[in-house]
N, C-alpha and C positions, 0 to 999 in steps of 0.2 A: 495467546490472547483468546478471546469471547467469538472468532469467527473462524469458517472452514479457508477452505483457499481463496475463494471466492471471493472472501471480501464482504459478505453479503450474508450468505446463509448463519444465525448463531447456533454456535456448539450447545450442545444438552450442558455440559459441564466450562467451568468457570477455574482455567488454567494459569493460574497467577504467576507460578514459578517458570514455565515454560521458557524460553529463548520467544524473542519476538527477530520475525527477518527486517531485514532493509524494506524489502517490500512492504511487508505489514505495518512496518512505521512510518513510511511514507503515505501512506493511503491513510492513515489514523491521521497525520499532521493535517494534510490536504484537506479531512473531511470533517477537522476543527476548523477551519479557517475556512472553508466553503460549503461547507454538507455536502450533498449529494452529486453536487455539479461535474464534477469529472468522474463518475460513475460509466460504467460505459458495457454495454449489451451485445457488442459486436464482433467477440469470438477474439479477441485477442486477450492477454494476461489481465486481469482486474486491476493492476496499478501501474500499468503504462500511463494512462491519461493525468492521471495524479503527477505522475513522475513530472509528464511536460506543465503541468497547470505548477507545479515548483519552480520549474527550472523558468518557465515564462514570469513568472513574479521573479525570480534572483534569488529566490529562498534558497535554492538547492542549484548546487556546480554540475558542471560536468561529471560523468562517472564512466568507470573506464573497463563497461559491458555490461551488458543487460545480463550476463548471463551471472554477476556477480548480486547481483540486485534481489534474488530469493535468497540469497545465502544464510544460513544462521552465525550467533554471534553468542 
């Protein structure tokens, strides 16, 4: 995609073919449907808050480890 890990910083270059992770499409859906509000500056992974602002709406189920949720596809 157009950003670093972070969620936040854009890339110099414009990566279309790329794999996009769980993560990075979950922080993309979130911040169609809310911009910037689950954003979060607090030292923890950049789409945790997204994760829960899904899963509190019912958009998005349970998932079974965070540790699966960077993964590429």
């Amino acid at each position: 995609m157009g950003y670093h890990a972070d969620g936040k910083t854009k890339k110099k270059n414009f990566e279309p073919n790329k794999p996009v992770s769980k993560a990075q499409f979950v922080t993309l859906l979130s911040r169609l449907l809310w911009g910037t509000t689950f954003d979060n500056d607090n030292g923890s992974s950049y789409w945790t808050e997204h994760v829960k602002g899904l899963k509190t709406a019912k958009i998005l189920g349970s998932s079974t480890g965070s540790a699966k949720t960077n993964q590429k596809r």
